[in-house]
Every structure is written in C-alpha cells, then in structure tokens.
Backbone as CSV, one residue per row, in Angstrom:
resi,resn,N_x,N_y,N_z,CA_x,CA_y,CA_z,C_x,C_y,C_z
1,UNK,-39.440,2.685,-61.151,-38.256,1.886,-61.486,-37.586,2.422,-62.742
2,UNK,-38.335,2.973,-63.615,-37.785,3.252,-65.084,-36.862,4.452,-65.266
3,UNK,-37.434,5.787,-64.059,-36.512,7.043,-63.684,-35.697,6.501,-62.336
4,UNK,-35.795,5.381,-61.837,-34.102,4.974,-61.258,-33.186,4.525,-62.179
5,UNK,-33.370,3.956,-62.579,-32.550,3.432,-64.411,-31.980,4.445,-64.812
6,UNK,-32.601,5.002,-65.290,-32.601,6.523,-66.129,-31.276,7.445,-65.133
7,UNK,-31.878,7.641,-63.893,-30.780,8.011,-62.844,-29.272,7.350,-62.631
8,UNK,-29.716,5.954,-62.473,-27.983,5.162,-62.513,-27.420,5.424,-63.625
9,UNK,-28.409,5.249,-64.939,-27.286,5.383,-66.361,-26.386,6.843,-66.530
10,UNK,-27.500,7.664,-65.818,-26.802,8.873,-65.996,-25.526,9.027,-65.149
11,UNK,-25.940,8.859,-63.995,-24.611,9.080,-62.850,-23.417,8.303,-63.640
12,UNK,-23.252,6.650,-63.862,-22.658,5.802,-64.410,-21.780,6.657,-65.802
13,UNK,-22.298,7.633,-66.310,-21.426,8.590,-67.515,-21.078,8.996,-66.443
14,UNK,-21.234,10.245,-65.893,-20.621,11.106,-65.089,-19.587,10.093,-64.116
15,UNK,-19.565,9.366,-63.720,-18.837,8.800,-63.086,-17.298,8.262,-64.121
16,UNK,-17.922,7.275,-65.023,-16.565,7.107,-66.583,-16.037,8.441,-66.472
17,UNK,-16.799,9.499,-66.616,-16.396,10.620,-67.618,-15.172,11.460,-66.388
18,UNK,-15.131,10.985,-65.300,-14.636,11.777,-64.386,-13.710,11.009,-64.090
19,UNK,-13.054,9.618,-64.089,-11.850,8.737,-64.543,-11.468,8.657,-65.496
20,UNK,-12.044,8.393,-66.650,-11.326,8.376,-68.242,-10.437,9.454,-68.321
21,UNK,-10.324,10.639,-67.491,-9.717,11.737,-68.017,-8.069,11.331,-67.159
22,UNK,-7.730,10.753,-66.416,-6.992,10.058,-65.792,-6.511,8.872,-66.325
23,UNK,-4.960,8.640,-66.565,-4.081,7.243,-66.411,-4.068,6.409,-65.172
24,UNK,-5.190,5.055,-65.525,-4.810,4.370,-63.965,-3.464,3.664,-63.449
25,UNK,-2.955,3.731,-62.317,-2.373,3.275,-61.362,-2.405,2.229,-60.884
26,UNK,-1.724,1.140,-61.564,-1.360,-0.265,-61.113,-1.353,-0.628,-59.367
27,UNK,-2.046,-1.166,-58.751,-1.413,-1.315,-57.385,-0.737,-2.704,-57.087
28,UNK,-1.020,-3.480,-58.415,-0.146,-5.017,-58.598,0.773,-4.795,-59.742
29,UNK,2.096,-5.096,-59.624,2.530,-4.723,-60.810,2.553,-6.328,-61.233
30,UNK,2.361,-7.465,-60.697,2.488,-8.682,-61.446,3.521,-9.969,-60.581
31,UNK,3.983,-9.011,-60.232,5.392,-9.886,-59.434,5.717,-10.009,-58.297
32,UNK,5.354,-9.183,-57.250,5.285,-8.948,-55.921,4.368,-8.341,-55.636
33,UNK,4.900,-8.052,-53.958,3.644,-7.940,-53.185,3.883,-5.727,-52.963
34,UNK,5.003,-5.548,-54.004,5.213,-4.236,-53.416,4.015,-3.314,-53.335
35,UNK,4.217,-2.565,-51.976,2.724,-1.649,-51.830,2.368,-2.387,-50.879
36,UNK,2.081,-3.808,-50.922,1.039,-4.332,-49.877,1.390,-5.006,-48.495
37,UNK,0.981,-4.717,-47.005,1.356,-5.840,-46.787,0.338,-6.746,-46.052
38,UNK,1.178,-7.724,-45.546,-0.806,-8.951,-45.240,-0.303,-8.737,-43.449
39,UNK,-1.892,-9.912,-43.200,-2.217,-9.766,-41.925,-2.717,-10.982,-41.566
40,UNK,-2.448,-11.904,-40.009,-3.415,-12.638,-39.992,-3.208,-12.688,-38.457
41,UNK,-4.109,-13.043,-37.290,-4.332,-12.771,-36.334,-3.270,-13.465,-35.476
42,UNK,-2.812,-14.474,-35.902,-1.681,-15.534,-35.424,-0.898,-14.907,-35.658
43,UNK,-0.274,-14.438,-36.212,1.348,-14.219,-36.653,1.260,-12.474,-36.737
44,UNK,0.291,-11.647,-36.794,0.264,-10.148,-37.008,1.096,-9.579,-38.303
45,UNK,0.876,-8.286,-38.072,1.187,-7.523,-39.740,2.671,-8.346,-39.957
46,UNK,2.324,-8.503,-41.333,3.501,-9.293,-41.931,4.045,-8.070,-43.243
47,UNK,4.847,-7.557,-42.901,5.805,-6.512,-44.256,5.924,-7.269,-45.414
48,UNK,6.715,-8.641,-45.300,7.009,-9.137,-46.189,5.686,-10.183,-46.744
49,UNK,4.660,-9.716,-47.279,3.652,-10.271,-47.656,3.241,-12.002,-47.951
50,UNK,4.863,-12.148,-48.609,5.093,-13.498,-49.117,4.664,-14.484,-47.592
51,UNK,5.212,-13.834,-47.083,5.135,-15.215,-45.665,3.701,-16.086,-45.658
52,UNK,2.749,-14.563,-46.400,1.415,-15.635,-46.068,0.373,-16.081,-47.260
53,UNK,1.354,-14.995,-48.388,0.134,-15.527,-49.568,1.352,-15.500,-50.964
54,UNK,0.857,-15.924,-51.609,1.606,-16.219,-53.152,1.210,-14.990,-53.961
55,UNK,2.245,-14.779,-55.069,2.143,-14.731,-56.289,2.681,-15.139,-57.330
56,UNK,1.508,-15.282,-58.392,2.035,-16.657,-59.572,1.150,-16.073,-60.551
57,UNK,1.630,-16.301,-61.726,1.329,-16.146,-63.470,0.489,-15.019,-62.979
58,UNK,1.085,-13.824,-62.303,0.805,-12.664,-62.686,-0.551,-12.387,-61.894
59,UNK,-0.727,-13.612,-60.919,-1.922,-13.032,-60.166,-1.258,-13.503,-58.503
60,UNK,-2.267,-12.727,-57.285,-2.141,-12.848,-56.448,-3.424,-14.070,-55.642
61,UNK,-2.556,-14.992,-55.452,-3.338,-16.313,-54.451,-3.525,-16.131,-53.246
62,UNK,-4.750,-16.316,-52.674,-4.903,-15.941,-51.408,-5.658,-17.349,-50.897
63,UNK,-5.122,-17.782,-50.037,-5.388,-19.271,-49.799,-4.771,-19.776,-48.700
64,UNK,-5.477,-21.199,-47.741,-4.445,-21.607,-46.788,-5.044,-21.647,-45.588
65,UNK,-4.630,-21.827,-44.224,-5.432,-22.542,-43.180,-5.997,-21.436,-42.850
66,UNK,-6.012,-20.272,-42.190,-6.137,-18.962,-41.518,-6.475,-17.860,-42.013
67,UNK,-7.875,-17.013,-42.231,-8.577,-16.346,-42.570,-7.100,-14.775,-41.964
68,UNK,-6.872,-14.310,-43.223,-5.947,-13.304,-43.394,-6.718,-12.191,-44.410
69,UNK,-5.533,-11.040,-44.584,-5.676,-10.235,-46.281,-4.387,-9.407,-46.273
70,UNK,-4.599,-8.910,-47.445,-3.387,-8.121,-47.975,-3.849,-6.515,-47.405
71,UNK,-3.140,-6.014,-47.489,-3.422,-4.542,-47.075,-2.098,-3.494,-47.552
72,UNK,-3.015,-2.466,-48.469,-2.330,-1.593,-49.408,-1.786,-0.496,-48.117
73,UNK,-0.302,-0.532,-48.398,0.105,0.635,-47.694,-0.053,2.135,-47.919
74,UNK,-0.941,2.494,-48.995,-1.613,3.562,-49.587,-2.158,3.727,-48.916
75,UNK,-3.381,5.226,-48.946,-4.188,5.409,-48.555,-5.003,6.496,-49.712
76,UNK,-6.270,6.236,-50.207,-7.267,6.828,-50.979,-8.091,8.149,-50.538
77,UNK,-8.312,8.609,-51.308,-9.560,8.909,-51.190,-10.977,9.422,-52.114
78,UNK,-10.700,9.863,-52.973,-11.707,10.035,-54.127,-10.884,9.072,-55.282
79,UNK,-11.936,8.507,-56.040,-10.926,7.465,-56.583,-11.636,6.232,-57.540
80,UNK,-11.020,5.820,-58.867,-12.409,4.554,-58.906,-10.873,3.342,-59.207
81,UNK,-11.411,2.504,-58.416,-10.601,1.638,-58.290,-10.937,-0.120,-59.194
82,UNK,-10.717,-0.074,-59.731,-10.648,-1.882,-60.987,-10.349,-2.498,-59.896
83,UNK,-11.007,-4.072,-60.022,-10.121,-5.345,-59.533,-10.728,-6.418,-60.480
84,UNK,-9.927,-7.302,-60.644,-10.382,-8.853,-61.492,-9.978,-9.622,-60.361
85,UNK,-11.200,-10.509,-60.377,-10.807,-11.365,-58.902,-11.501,-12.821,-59.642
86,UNK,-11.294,-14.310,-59.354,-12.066,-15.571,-59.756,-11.618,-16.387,-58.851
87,UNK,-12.586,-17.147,-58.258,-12.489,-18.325,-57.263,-11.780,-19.589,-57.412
88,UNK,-10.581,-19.553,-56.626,-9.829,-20.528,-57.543,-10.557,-21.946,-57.131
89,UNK,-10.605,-22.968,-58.068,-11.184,-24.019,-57.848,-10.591,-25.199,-57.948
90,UNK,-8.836,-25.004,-58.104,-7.942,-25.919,-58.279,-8.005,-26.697,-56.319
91,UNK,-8.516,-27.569,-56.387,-8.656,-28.598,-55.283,-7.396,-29.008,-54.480
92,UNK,-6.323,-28.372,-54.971,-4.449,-29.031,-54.444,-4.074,-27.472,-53.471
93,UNK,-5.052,-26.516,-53.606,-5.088,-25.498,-53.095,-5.763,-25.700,-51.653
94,UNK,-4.849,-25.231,-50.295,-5.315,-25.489,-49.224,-6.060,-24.282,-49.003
95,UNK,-7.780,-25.112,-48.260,-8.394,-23.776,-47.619,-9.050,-23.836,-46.569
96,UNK,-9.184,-23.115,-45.673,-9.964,-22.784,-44.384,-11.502,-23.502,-44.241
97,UNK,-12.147,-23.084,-45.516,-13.747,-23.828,-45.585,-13.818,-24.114,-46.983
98,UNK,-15.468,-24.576,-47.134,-15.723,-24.727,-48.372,-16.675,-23.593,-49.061
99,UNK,-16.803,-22.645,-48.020,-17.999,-21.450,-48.270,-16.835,-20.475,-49.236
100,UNK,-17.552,-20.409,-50.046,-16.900,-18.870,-51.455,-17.330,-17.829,-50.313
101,UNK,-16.509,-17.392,-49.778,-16.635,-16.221,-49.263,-15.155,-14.957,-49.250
102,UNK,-15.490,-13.497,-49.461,-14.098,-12.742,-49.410,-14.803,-11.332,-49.762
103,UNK,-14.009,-9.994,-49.901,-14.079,-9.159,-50.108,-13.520,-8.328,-50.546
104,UNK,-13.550,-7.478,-51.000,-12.462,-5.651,-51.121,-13.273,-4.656,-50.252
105,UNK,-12.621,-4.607,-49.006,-12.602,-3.665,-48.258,-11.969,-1.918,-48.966
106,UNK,-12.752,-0.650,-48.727,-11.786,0.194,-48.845,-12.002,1.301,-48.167
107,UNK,-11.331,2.836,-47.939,-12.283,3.778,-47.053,-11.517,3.297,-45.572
108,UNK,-10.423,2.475,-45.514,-10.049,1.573,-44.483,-9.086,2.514,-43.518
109,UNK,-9.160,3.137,-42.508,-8.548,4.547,-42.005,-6.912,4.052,-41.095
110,UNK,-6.490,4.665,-41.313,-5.018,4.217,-41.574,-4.766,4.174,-39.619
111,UNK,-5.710,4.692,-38.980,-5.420,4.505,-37.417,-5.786,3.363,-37.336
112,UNK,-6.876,2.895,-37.981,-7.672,1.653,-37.464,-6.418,1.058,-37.230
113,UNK,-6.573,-0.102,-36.342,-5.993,-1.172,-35.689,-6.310,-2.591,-36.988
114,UNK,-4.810,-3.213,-37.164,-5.041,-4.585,-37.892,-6.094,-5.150,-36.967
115,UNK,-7.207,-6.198,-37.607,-7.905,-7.481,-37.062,-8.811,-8.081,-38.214
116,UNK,-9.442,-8.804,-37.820,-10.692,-9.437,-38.977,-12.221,-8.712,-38.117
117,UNK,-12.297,-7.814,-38.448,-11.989,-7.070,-40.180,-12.287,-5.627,-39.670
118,UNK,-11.347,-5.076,-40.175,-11.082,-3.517,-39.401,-12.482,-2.601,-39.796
119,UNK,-12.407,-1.393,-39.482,-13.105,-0.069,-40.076,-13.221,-0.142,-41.545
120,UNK,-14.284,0.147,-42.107,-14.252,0.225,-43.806,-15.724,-0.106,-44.173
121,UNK,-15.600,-0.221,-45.137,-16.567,-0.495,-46.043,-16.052,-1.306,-47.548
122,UNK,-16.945,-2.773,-47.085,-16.512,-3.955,-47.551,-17.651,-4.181,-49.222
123,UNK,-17.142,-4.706,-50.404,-17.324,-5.237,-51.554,-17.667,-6.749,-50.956
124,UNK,-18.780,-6.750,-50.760,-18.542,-8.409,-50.312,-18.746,-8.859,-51.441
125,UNK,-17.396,-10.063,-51.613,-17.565,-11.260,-52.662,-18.030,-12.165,-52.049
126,UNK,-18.954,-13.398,-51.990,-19.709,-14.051,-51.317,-20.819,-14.272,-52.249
127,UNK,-20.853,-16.271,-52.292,-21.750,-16.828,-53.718,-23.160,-16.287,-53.385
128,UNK,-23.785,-15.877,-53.732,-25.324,-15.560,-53.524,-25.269,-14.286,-52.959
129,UNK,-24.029,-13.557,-52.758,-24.177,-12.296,-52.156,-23.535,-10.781,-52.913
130,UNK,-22.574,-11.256,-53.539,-21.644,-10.697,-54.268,-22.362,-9.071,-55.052
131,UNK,-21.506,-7.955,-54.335,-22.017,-7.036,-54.605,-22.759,-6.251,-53.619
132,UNK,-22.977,-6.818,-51.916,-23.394,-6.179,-51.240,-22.418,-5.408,-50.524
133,UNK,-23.350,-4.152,-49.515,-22.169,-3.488,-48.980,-22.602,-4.217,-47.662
134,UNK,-20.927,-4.396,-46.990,-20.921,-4.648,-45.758,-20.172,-3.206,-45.046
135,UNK,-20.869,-2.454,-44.061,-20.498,-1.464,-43.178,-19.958,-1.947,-41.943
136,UNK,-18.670,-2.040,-42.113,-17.873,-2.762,-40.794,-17.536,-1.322,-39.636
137,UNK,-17.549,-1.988,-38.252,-17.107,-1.572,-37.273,-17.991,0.010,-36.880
138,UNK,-18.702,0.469,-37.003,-19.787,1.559,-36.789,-19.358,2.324,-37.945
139,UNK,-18.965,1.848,-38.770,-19.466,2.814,-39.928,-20.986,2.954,-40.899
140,UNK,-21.149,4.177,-41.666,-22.377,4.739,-41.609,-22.531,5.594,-43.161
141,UNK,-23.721,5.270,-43.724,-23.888,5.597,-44.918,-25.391,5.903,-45.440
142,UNK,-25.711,7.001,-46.121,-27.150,7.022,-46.320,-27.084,6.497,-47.862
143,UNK,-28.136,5.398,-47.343,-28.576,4.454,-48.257,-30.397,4.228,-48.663
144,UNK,-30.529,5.186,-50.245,-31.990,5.407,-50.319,-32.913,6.296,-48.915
145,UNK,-32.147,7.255,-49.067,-32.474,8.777,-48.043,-32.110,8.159,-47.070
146,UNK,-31.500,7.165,-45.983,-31.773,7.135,-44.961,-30.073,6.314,-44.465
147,UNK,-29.968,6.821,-42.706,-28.337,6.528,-42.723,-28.747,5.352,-41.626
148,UNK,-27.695,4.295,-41.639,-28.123,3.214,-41.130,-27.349,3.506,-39.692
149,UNK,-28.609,2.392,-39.254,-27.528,2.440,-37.130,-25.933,1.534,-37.747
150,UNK,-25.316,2.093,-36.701,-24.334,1.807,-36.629,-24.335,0.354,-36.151
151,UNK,-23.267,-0.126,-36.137,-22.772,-1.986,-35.677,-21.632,-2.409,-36.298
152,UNK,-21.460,-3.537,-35.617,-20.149,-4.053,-36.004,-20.108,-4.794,-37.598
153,UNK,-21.134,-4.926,-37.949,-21.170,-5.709,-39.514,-22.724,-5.525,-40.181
154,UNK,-23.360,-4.397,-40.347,-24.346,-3.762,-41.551,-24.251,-4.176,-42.813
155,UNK,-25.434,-5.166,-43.562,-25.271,-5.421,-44.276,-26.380,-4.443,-45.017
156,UNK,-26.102,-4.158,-46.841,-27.058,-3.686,-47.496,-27.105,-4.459,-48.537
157,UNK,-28.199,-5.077,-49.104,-28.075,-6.014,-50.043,-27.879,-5.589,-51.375
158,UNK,-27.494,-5.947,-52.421,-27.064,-5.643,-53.702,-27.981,-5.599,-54.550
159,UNK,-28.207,-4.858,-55.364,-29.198,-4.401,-56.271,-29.986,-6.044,-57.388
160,UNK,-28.681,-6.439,-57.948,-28.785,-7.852,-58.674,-27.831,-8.627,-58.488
161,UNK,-27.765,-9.695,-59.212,-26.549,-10.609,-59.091,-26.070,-10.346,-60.250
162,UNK,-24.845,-10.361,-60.448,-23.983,-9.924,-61.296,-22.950,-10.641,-61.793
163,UNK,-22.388,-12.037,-60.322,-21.207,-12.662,-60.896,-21.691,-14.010,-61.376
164,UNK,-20.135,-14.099,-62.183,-19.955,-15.356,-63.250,-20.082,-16.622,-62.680
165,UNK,-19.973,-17.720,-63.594,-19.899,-18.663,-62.656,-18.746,-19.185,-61.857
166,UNK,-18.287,-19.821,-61.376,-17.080,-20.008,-60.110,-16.004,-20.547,-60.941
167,UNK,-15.022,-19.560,-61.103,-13.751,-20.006,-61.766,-14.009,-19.052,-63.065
168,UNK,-14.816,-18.285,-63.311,-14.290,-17.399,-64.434,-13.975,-16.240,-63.722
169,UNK,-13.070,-15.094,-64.432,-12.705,-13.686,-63.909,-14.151,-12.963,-63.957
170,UNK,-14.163,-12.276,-62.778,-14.937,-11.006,-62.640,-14.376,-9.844,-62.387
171,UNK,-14.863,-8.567,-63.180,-14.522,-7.327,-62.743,-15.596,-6.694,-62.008
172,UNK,-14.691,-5.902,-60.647,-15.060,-5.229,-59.791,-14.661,-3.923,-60.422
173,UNK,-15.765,-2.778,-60.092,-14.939,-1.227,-60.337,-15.804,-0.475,-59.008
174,UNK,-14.782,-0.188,-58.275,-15.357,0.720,-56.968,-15.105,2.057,-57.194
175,UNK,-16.144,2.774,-56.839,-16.288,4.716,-56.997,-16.205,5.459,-56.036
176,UNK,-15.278,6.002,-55.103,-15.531,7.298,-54.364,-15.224,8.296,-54.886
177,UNK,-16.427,8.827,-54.717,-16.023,10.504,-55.190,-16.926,11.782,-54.835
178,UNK,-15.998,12.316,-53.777,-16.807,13.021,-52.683,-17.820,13.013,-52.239
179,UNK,-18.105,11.900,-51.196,-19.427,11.579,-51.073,-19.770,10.451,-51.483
180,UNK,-20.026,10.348,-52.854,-20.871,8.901,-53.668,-19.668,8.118,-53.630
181,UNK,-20.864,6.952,-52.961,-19.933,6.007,-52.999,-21.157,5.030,-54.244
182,UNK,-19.967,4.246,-55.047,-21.024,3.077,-56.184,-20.377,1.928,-56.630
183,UNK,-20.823,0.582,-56.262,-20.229,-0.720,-56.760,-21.040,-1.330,-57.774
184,UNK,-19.853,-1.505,-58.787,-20.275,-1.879,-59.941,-19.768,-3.741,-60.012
185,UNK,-20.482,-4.683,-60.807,-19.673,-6.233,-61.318,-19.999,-6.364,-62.252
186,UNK,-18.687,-6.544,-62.953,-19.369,-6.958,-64.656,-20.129,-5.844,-65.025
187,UNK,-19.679,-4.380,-64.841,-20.748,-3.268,-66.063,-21.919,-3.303,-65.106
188,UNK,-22.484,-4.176,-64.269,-23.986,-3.636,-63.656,-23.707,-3.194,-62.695
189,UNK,-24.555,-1.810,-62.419,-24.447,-0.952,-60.931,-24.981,-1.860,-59.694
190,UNK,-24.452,-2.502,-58.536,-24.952,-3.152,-57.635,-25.118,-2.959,-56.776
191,UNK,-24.993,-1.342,-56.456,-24.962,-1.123,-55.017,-24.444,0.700,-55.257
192,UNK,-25.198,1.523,-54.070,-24.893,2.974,-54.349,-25.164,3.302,-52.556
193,UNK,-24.424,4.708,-52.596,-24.627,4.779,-51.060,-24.239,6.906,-50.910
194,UNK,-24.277,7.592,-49.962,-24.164,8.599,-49.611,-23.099,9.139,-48.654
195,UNK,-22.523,9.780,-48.294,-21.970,10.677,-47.250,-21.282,9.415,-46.058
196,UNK,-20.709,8.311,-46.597,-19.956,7.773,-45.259,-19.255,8.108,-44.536
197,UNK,-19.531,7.767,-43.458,-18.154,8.284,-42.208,-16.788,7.998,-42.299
198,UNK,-16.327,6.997,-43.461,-15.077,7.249,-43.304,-15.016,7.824,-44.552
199,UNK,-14.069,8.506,-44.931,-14.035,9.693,-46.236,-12.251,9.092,-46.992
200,UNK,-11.191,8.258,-46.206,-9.879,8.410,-47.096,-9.192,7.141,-46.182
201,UNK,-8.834,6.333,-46.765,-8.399,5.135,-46.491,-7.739,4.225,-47.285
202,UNK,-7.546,2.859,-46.792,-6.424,2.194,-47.446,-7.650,0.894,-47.949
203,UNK,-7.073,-0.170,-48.828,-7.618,-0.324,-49.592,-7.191,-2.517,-48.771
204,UNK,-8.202,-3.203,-48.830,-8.023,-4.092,-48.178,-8.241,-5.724,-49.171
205,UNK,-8.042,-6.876,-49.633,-8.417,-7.946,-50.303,-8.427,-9.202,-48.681
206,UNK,-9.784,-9.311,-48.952,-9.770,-10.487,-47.803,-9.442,-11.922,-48.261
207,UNK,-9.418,-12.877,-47.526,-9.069,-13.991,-47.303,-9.916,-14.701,-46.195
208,UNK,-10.988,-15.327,-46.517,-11.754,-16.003,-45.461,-12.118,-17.322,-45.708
209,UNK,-11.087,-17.967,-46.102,-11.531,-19.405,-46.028,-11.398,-20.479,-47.552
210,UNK,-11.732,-19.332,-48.892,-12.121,-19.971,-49.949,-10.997,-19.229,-50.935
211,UNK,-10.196,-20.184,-51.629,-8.803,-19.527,-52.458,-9.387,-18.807,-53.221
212,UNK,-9.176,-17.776,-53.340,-9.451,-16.598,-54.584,-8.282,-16.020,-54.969
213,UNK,-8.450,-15.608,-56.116,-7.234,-15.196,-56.889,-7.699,-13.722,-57.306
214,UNK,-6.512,-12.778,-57.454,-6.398,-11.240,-57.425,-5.436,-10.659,-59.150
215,UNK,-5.988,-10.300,-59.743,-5.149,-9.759,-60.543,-5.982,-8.476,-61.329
216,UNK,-5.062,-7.488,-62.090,-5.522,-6.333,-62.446,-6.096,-5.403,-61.500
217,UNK,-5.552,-4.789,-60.733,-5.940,-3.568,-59.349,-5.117,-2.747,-59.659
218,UNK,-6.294,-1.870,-59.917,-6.006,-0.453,-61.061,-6.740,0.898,-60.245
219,UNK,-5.915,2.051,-60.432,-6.746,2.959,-60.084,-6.891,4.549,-60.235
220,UNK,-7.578,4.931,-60.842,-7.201,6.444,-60.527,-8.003,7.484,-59.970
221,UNK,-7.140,8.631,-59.325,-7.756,9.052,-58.362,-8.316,10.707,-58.721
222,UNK,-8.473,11.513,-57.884,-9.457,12.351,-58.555,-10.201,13.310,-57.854
C-alpha cells in the first residue's frame, strides 16, 4: 500500500506538471448555455439548451421532471478537465427522485447516438458512490493489470470517499492523457484506469433525478 501512494503522488506531479504549463478553457462562460446543447428522451436534442435547464448566479441548474443532460458540442481528447458541481437542496426545486444521483460523462464519441446514457466513460456523482468509474455501453479499460468484459453499465468502485457534505461545492478534476485515464475529488486520487476504447470525445453533465448545480468547467488540453 505505501509504494501505491508513493506511485499516485508521483503520477499526480506529472500529471499538474503537464497542465499547469497551459491556460485553461472555460466551457461555461457564466451566462449561457453557449457550446452546449441538452437532451432528453421526450423531446430529443435540444440546440437551444434553455428549453430544458437554467442558468442562474453564474451556475448551471439541472433539475425537473425527466432525467436529461447537457452535452458539449466539443470534442476532447488528451486533456484535464475542472468541474465544481453541489447538490442543490433548495426544496422549491422540481425533481424526478429523491436519490443524489448524476455524473460527468467524457471520452463521449461524437457518432454515438443521443440516449440515457450514450458511449463514454462516466464520473459517477452518486451519495455513497461518488468517484466511481462507470464504463457505459461496451466500453473497456485496464483497471489494476486487467481489462474488464464489456456491458452496458461496468462499474469500478472508487478508491475513497471524497465528497462534502450535500450542498457544499465539490471539485472534480478529470485526466486524459494518452492512455491514463485519473479521477480526482477534492485533491484525492479516486479512481485510475489504462488504454480505453474510446480515446476523443465530447464531454457530458447528467441529470437523473436529483437538482445539481454546475459551475466552473475548465479545461486544458494537451
């Protein structure tokens, strides 16, 4: 355990040291939805984002009867990407369930077909889970020497728990970079992975039920 430590801290420089040299790239500028647009199975890709989710005091609300997300008209591929995300807990806010559940999808391949929940490889936010990888739709990753079977929803569990309590901001920082993939919350490494099958994609914020709020999605690439 003490030379895996030793191993994450090290990678974790090399990883800073290979973004710091880079100005990140806003993908919210604060005010709209430009860049993004949403999705929800009823109504299909929506351009004009607004139709299905808000933005207010500089963050993006994702909330309301129908499990949707936003979806960056970008596409990535080596890259470490910021997000600040907190569960909104204002009660006048309509939602689908009462389960904290959502994600940052990314790696998301620009053929894939809109649905819940396309090709990618998911950041699951989720209370008691937060920080695992979810491998959607037969995607594939070697995780601790070994590459997992394929399926429609592979879960790998997260190293520790990492998030705050419900209603404070958390930072997410996601890493591709050729190959390594590494999810970080709050500064702790939670999750690391190898050689996935999808390699350059678009970048996804879910919506499943429980209002969460989006602000600071930053990125630079590399």
């Amino acid at each position: 355990m003490r030379y895996f430590v030793i191993i994450v801290g090290i990678v974790s420089v090399l990883f800073s040291g290979t973004a710091a040299a880079k100005t990140p790239v806003k993908l919210f500028n604060g005010k709209n939805f430009s860049g993004w647009y949403a999705f929800e199975p009823g109504v299909g890709k929506q351009s004009n984002a607004s139709k299905l989710f808000t933005v207010d005091q500089k963050m993006i609300r994702l909330y309301g009867e129908k499990a949707g997300y936003l979806m960056s008209k970008k596409s990535y591929r080596n890259f470490q990407l910021l997000v600040e995300y907190r569960w909104n807990m204002d009660t006048s806010f309509v939602r689908k369930s009462q389960t904290k559940n959502s994600g940052i999808m990314y790696l998301v391949p620009e053929k894939t077909p809109d649905m819940l929940w396309p090709r990618g490889i998911q950041f699951q936010i989720k209370e008691g889970s937060t920080g695992d990888f979810v491998l959607l739709q037969e995607v594939t990753m070697e995780i601790d020497g070994k590459v997992n079977t394929p399926g429609k929803s592979v879960v790998r569990e997260r190293f520790e728990d990492a998030e705050k309590p419900a209603g404070e901001w958390n930072t997410i920082l996601i890493t591709s970079d050729h190959g390594r993939i590494r999810q970080e919350l709050n500064g702790v490494p939670v999750n690391e992975g190898l050689n996935p099958s999808v390699t350059h994609g678009r970048i996804l914020l879910q919506y499943e039920g429980f209002p969460i709020d989006f602000r600071r999605i930053e990125i630079v690439e590399f």
